[in-house]
Structure formats: structure tokens, C-alpha cells
C-alpha positions in Angstrom: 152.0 -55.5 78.8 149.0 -52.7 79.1 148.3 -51.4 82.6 144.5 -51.9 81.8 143.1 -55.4 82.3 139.9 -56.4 81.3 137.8 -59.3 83.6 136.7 -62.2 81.0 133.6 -60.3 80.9 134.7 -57.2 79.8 136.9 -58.2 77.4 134.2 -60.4 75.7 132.1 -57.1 75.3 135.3 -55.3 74.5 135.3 -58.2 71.4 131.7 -58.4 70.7 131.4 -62.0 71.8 129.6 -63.7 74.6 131.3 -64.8 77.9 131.4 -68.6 77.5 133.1 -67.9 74.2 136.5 -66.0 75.4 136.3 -69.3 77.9 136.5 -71.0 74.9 139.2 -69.5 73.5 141.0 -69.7 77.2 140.3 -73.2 77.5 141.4 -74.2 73.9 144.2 -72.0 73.9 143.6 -69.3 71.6 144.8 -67.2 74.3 147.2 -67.7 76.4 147.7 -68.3 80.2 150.3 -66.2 80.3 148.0 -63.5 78.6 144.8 -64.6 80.9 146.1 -64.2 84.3 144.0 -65.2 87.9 143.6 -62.5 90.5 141.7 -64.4 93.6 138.8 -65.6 91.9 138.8 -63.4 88.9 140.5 -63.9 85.5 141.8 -61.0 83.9 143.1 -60.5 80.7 145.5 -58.0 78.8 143.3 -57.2 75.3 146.2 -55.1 73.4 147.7 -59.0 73.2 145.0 -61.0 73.6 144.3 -59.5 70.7 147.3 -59.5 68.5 147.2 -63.5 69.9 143.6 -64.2 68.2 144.5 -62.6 65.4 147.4 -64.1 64.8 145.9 -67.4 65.4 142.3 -66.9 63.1 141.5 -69.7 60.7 141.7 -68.2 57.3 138.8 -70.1 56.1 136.5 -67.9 57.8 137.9 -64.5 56.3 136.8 -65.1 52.6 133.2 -66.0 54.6 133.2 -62.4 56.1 134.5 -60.7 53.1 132.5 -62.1 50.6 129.0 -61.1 53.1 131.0 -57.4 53.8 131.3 -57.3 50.0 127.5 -58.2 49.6 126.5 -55.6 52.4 127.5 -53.2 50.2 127.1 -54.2 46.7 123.7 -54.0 48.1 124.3 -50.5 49.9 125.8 -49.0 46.6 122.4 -50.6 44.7 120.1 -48.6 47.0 121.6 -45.7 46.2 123.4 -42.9 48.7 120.3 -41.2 49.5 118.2 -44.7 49.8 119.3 -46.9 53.0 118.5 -49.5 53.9 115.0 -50.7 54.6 114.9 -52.1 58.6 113.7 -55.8 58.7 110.8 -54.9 61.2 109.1 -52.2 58.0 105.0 -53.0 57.5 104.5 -53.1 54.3 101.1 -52.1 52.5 100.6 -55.8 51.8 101.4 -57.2 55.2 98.9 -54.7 56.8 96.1 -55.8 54.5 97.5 -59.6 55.6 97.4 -59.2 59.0 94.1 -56.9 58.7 92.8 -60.1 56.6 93.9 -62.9 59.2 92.1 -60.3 62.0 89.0 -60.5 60.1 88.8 -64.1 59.5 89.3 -65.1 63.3 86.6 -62.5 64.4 84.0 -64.4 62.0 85.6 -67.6 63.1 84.7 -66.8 66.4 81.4 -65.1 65.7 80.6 -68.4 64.1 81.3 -70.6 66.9 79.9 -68.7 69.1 76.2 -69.0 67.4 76.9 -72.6 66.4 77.1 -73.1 70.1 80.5 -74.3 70.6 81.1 -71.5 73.0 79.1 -71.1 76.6 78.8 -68.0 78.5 80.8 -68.1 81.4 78.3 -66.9 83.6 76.1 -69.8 82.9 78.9 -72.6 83.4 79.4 -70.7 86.5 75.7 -71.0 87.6 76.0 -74.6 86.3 78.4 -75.8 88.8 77.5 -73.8 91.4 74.2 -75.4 91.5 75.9 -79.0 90.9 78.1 -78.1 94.1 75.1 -77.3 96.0 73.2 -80.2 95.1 75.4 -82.9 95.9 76.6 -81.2 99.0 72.6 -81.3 100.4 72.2 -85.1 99.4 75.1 -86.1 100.7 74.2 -83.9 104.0 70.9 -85.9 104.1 72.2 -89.4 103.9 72.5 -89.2 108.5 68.8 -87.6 108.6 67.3 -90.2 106.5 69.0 -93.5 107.7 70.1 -92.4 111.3 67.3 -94.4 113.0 67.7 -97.4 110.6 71.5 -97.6 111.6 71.0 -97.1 114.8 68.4 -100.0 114.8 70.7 -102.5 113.1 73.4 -104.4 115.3 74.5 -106.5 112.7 77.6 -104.5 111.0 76.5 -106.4 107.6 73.2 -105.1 108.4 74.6 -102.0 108.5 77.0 -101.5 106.0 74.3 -103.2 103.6 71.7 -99.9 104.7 74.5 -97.4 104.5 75.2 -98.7 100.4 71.8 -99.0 99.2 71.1 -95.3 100.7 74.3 -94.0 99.1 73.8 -96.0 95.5 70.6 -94.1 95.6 71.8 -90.5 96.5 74.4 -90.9 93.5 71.9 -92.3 90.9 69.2 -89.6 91.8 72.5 -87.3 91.4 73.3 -88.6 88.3 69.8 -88.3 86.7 69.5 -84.4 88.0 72.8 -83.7 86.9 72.2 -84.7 83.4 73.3 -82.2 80.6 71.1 -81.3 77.8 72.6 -81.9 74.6 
């Protein structure tokens, strides 16, 4: 056994894999207990036979897989050429410039287009517009004591009352409702 033990972590970067795979191979037993052995709360793991144990117990099936796409990969390579390599995935292309200069385009007279067709408001003036909505209602709703105080305060009858208070109110909300119309 090698003196140098890897955590589960370390060895899964030490194999190119992620984490909850080696726990995978641990659980399954791919490799070993004897091979993966606790230390308090950590599990750590030999990889000189961890190793020779995964390899040992790989599924054929997959080899041909990786050798036929490492024999691709460079049939492709030796196409190209040595002084050609090859191209990175992320390379513009004079076509998908003019695309993307294209879609840019489109959306700006998309947008100049609403914007005249009136689809789009200002913000400034929806600001204003509820500002002065907010102000509105908050001074006829304020009103509603001043104006029927004295008629309240006349009334005994809680009918009466209640009666004054809803016909005052049905009428702050319907003038409300006809000042707060929107133009279409």
C-alpha cells in the first residue's frame, strides 16, 4: 500500500470524475473497503490500487465507445492538417456576425415600431399618472369626516348612520371612478 492517501475528493480530481461518482463506485463496490478506508469522519483512499481495482473491473463495452471517438478525434486532427488545429467551438464566424448584427437590427425597429404605435408609455408619465391617482383618492377619502361629520353626528339611529356613511362613500368612489378614467 502507498503512503499517500487521497480524501474521496481528491482522488475524484486525481481521476477526473465528480465526487458523488467515486461514492458510486464505493458504494457499488468498484472499490473496495479494504481500499477505501475511514479515518474519523473522512474516507480516504489508496489510488495506486484503487486504480488497478477500477481498471480491472471496467465494462468492456465502453472501451470500443472511447476508441472509436479517440480514433475520430484524430482522423479529424490528421484531416486538418499539422499546421491547422482545430477550430474552438466558441469561433464567430463571418456569417454568425452578420446573424446576430441582423437579429440586432430587427429588434431595434421592432421596438422603434412599438414605441410610435403606442404600445410603449414613457415612464415618467405612468409615474405622474399614479402619483396623481394616489393623491386623488387619498383627498376624497380625507374629505368623507369634513363633509358628513355633522350629519353623523346628528343621527342616533346606527341605521341612520351607517345608511349616510354608504351613500357618501358610493359617491366618493363613483366620482373616483369617473376622474380616474383612462383615455383610450
Amino acid at each position: 500500500m502507498s503512503k499517500k492517501l487521497l480524501t474521496v475528493t481528491a482522488y475524484a480530481n486525481h481521476r477526473g470524475v465528480s465526487q458523488p461518482r467515486i461514492s458510486y463506485l464505493i458504494r457499488e463496490g468498484r472499490i473496495k473497503k479494504g481500499i477505501a478506508k475511514r479515518k474519523g469522519r473522512r474516507l480516504w483512499i489508496d489510488p495506486a490500487i484503487a486504480d488497478q481495482e477500477l481498471e480491472a473491473s471496467r465494462d468492456p463495452r465502453w472501451d470500443s465507445k472511447r476508441e472509436s471517438a479517440e480514433k475520430a478525434l484524430e482522423k479529424k486532427n490528421v484531416e486538418q492538417g499539422p499546421e491547422e488545429e482545430a477550430a474552438p467551438a466558441a469561433t464567430l464566424t463571418i456569417n454568425t456576425l452578420k446573424k446576430a448584427l441582423l437579429q440586432y437590427k430587427l429588434a431595434n425597429e421592432k421596438w422603434d415600431y412599438e414605441v410610435k404605435a403606442g404600445k410603449w408609455i414613457p415612464s415618467d408619465i405612468v409615474e405622474k399618472t399614479f402619483f396623481d391617482c394616489g393623491r386623488l383618492i387619498r383627498d376624497q377619502c380625507q374629505n368623507i369626516p369634513t363633509r358628513i361629520g355633522a350629519l353623523v353626528a346628528a343621527e342616533s339611529d346606527t341605521f341612520e348612520c351607517e345608511k349616510i356613511l354608504k351613500k357618501e362613500i358610493n359617491f366618493v368612489l363613483e366620482d373616483l371612478a369617473s376622474a380616474l378614467q383612462i383615455p383610450k
